[in-house]
Every structure is written in structure tokens, then in C-alpha cells.
C-alpha positions as CSV (number, residue, x, y, z in Angstrom):
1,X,0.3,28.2,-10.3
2,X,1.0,24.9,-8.1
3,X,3.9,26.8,-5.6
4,X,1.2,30.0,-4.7
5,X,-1.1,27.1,-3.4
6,X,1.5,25.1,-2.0
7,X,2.7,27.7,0.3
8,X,-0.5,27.7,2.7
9,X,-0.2,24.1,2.9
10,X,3.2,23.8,4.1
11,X,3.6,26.8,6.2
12,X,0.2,25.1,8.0
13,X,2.8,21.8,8.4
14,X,5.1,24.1,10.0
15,X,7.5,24.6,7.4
16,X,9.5,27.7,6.6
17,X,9.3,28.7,3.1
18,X,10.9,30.5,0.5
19,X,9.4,31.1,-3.0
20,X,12.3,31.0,-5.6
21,X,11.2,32.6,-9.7
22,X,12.8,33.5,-12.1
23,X,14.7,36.2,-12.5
24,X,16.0,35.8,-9.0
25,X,16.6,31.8,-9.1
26,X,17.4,30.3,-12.6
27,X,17.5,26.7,-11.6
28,X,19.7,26.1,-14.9
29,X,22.3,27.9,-13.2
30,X,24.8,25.4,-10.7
31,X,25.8,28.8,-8.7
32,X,21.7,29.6,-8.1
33,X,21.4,26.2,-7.3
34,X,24.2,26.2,-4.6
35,X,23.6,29.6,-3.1
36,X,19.6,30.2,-3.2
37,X,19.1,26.7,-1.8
38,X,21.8,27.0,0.9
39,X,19.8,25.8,4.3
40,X,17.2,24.0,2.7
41,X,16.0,20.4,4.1
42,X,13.3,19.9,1.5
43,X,12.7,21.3,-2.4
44,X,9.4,21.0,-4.6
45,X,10.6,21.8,-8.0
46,X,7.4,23.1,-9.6
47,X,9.5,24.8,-12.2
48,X,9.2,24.0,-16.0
49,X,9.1,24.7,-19.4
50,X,5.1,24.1,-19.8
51,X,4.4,25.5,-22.8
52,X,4.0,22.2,-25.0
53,X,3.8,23.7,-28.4
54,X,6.2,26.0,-28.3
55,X,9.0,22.9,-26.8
56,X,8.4,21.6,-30.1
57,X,10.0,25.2,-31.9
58,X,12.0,25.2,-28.9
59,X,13.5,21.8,-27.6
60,X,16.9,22.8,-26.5
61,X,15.2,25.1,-24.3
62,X,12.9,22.9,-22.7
63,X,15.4,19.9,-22.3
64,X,17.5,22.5,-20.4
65,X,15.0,23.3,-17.9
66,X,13.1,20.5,-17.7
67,X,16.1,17.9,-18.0
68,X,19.6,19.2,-17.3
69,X,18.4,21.6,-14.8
70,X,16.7,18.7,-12.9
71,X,19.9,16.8,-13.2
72,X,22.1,19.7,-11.4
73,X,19.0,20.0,-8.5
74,X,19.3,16.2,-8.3
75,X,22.8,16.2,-7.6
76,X,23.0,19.3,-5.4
77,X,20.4,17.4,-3.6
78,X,22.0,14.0,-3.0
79,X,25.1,15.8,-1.7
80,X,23.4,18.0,0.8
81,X,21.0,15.2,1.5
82,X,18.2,17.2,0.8
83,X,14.7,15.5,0.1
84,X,13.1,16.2,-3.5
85,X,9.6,16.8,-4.6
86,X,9.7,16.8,-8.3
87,X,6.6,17.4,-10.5
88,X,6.5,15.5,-13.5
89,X,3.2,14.9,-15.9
90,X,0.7,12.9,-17.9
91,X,2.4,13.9,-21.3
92,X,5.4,11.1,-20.8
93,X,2.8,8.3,-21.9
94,X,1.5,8.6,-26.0
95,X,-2.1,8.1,-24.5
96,X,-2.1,5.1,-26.6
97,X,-3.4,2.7,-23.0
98,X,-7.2,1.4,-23.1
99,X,-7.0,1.7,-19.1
100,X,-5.4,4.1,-16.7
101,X,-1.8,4.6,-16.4
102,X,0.3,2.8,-13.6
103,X,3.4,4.1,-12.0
104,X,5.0,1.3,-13.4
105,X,3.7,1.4,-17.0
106,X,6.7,1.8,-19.2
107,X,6.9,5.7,-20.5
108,X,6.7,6.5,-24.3
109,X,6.3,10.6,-24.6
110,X,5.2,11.6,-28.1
111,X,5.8,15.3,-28.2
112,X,9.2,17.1,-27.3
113,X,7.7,17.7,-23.9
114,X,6.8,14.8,-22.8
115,X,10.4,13.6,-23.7
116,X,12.1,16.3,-21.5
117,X,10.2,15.9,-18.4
118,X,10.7,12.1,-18.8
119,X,14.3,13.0,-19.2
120,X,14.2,15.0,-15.8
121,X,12.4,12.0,-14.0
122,X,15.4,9.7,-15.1
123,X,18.0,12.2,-13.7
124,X,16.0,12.3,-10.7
125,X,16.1,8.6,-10.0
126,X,19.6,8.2,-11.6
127,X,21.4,10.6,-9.2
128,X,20.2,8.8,-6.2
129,X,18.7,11.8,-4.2
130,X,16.0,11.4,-1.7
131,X,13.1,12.1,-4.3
132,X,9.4,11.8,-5.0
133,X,8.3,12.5,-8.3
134,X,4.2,13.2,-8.3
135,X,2.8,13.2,-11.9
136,X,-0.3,15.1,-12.8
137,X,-1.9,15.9,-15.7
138,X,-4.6,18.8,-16.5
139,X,-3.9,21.1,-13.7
140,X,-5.4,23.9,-12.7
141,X,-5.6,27.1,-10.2
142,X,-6.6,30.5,-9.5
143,X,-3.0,31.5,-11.1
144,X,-1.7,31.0,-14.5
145,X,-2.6,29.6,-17.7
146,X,-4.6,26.5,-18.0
147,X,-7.3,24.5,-20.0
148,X,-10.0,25.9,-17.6
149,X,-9.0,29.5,-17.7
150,X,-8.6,29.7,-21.0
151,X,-12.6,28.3,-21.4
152,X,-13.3,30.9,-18.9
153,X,-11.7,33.6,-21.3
154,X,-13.6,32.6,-24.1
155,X,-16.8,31.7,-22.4
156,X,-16.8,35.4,-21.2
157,X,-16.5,36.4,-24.7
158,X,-19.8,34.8,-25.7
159,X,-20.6,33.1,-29.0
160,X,-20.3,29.1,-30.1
161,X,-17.3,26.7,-28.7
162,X,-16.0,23.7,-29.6
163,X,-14.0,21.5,-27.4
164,X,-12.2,18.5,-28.2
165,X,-13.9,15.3,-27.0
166,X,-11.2,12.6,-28.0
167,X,-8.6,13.4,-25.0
168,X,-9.7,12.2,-22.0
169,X,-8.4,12.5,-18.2
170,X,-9.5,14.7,-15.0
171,X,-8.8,18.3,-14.4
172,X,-7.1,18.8,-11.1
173,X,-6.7,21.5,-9.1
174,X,-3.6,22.7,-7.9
175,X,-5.4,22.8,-4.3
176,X,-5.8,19.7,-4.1
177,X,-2.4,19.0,-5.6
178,X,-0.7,21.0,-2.9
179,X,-2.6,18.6,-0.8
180,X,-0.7,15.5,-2.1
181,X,2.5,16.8,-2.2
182,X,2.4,17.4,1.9
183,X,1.3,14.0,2.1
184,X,4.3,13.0,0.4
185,X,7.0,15.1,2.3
186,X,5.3,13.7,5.6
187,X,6.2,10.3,4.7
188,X,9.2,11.1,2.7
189,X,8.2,8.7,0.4
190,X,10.8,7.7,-2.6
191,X,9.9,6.6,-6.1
192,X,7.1,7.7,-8.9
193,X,3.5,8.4,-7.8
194,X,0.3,9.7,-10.0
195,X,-2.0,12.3,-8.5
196,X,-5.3,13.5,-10.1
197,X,-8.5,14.1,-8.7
198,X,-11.3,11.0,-9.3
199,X,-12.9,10.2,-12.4
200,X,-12.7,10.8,-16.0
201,X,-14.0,13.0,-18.4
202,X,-13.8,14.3,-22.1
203,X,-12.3,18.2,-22.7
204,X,-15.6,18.4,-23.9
205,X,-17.3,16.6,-21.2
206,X,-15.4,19.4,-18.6
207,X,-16.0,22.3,-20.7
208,X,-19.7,21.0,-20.6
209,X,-19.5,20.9,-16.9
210,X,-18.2,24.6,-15.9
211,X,-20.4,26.4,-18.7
212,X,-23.7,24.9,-17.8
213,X,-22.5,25.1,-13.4
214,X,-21.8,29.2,-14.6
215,X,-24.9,29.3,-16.3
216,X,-23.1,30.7,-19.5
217,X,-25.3,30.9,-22.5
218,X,-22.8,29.9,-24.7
219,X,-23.6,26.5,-27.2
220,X,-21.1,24.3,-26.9
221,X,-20.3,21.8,-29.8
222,X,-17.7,18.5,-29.3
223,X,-15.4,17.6,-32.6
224,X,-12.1,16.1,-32.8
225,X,-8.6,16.8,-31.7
226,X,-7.7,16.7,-35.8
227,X,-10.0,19.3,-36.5
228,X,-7.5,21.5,-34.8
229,X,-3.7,20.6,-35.3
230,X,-1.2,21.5,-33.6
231,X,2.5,21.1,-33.0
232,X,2.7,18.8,-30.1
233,X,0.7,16.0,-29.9
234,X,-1.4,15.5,-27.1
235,X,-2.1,12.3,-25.3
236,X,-5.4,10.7,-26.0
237,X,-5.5,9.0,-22.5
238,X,-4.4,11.0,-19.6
239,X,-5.8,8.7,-17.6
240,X,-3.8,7.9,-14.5
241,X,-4.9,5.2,-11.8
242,X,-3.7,6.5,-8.1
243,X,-4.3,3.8,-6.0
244,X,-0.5,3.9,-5.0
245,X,-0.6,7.5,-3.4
246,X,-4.2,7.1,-2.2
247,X,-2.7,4.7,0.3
248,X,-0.6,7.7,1.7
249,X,-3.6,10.1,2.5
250,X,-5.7,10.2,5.6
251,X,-8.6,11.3,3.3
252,X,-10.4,10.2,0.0
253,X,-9.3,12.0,-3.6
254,X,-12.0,14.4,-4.3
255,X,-13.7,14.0,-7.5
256,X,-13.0,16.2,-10.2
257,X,-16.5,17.3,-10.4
258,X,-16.5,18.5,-6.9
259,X,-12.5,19.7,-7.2
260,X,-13.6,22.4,-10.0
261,X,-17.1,22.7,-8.1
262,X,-15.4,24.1,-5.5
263,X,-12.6,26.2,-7.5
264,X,-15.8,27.8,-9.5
265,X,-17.3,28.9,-6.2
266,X,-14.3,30.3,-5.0
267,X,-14.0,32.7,-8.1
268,X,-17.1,33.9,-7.7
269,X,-17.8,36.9,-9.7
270,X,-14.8,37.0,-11.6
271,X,-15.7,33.4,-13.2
272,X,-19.0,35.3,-14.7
């Protein structure tokens, strides 16, 4: 989802790129690692194990790609001196904050998840590669599964939603996330940095947003994230403050009404 809109971005820069996937690249593999990397000068690992429920049926899985697989691209990196981009996310705080989350606000993942890509941050740092890691939480694109298209979905399929009004963050598109991340490799900046678009907003309060900009009929209802359990728990507060990489850009963060504004208008047709 993020790498199909970071592409544009970076080949505007002037950089050549290659788009490594699975089954061709399996960055668990050191020999994948050494030979489908060989020449590069700069890697954005966008590659995870994302699905949070199923990490919790699954967590040697997800520690392997999201941990030990980080670990091996760490150290390949710091040998070939290569410069790291590593996307991490909001899911390695509990949520548990009363304000927005600081770079330097001492992690605490709740959900198997959340502990392996805090797990891949620390191999990151520990193995003393040239490395970035961006955070971002509730992201979004024309490409993949997400929060948004999944209220699309079920908008299109008419009748009564409800949408959980206790988690709280800002929905950010991958565009604008692409954005970011070029920012970053033009500095080379080092160290942890939290991206999201501006403001803050309920589940409820975004789902809220997109049906009544589409001008679908369906009622929509809030209610609470225990009225529909699930095996990972999700953070409460998503909340991230992004002061620290705002400094970076030569323009403001959008807001994240006028982020998915824009990403609505794009789809056009196909949203309705």
C-alpha cells in the first residue's frame, strides 16, 4: 500500500527504484537479503506482518518478519553502509497516554504486534546502521486493506453501521506518508520520528466524516470497542505529536480532514 505510492515520489527525487515482494524477495531470507539488495544506497522497509489479530494466533510468524528479519536488513545495512528507512507504528504504545505520544515516550505494546515491530525498532537502532524509523498509525491508500476501505465496503453494502468511538488518532494517507519519508532520505536523518496527518478524531468521528462527504444513506451509530472483542488489543490513544519531523519539511502536515478529502476525490466513482 505505502511502496506503490512511494515510487512516484522518489523516482521524482531522482532515484532509481526497484520494488522487491514477496515471492521474489523474502526479506527473512540472509541470501535475498544479500543478493536482491546488491547495489542499493538506500532501503524503505515497508514490509510487515500487518495483520494484528491474526499475530496473536501467529506470533512466531510475525516476530520473524517483523523482528528477526529487520535484524538481518539492519546488519546487511551497516556493513554495506547503506541508509535505512524503516516503518514502524502507533501499536508499540498501550494507548494508555492522556496526550499525544513523543518520540521519546517510553514504548509498552499490548498486543503481539505491537511487541514485534517494537522488537524490529530495537534491532534497528542496536545494529548501528544509518536508519530512520517513521511511525505511523491508521494508514491508508488506494491499495490494500485498511480501516477506510473496509467502511467503503460496507458502506456500499447499505444498511446500519457502528463504529467504535473510544480509539482515537488520525487516518493518514499513504500519499502523504510517501511524502515524509523523502523528506527523511533528503536529510538522512537518524533516530525515531512520528508521522500522521493533523488532528484527531474518533473511528467513529472518521467514519462519520467519509459517509456524510459520499453522501451515503447509511445511519451510522458509535458504541464501544468492548462491544466487539477481538484478539489483539488495540490502542486507545493513537495519538502521536509530530513536531520533531515537522521541522524537516518545507511544507505544513495536511490535516486529516483534507488528507482523506482529497483521497475521496481521487476515487471518484469507485468510492460510490
Amino acid at each position: 500500500m505505502l511502496g506503490s505510492d512511494l515510487v512516484p515520489f522518489l523516482e521524482k527525487a531522482g532515484y532509481q527504484t526497484r520494488v522487491l515482494d514477496l515471492p521474489e524477495f523474502d526479506l527473512t531470507d540472509p541470501g535475498h537479503i544479500e543478493s536482491k539488495l546488491a547495489g542499493a544506497d538506500l532501503v524503505v522497509n515497508c514490509a510487515a506482518f500487518t495483520n494484528v489479530d491474526k499475530a496473536e494466533e501467529m506470533p512466531e510468524a510475525a516476530m520473524r518478519v517483523n523482528a528477526h528479519a529487520v535484524s538481518l536488513l539492519g546488519e546487511w545495512a551497516r556493513k554495506q553502509g547503506v541508509y535505512v528507512v524503516h516503518i514502524s507504528t502507533d501499536f508499540v504504545f498501550d494507548g494508555s497516554s492522556a496526550r499525544p505520544y513523543l518520540e521519546t515516550d517510553q514504548p509498552n505494546p499490548a498486543s503481539v504486534y505491537g511487541k514485534s515491530k517494537l522488537t524490529g525498532e530495537n534491532k534497528i537502532l542496536e545494529c548501528g546502521c544509518d536508519a530512520a524509523i517513521m511511525r505511523v498509525q491508521w494508514s491508508y491508500g488506494s491499495r490494500g486493506i485498511n480501516f477506510i476501505s473496509k467502511l467503503l465496503e460496507r458502506g456500499r453494502g447499505g444498511g446500519d453501521l457502528k463504529v467504535v468511538s473510544d480509539q482515537v488518532g488520525a487516518p493518514t494517507w499513504t500519499v502523504d506518508m510517501a511524502q515524509a519519508i523523502c523528506a527523511l532520505v533528503r536529510s538522512r536523518a537518524a533516530g525515531v520520528f512520528h508521522f500522521a496527518n493533523a488532528g484527531y478524531a474518533s473511528r467513529y468521528e472518521v467514519a462519520l466524516f467519509v459517509i456524510r462527504r459520499l453522501g451515503l444513506p447509511n445511519k451510522i451509530g458509535p458504541c464501544l470497542s468492548s462491544e466487539f472483542p477481538s484478539p489483539a488489543v488495540r490502542p486507545k490513544n493513537s495519538r502521536f505529536c509530530t513536531g520533531k519531523i515537522q521541522k524537516l519539511l518545507d511544507y505544513r502536515i495536511r490535516s486529516w480532514e483534507e488528507a482523506l478529502g482529497a483521497f475521496l476525490e481521487q476515487l471518484g466513482p469507485v468510492a460510490n
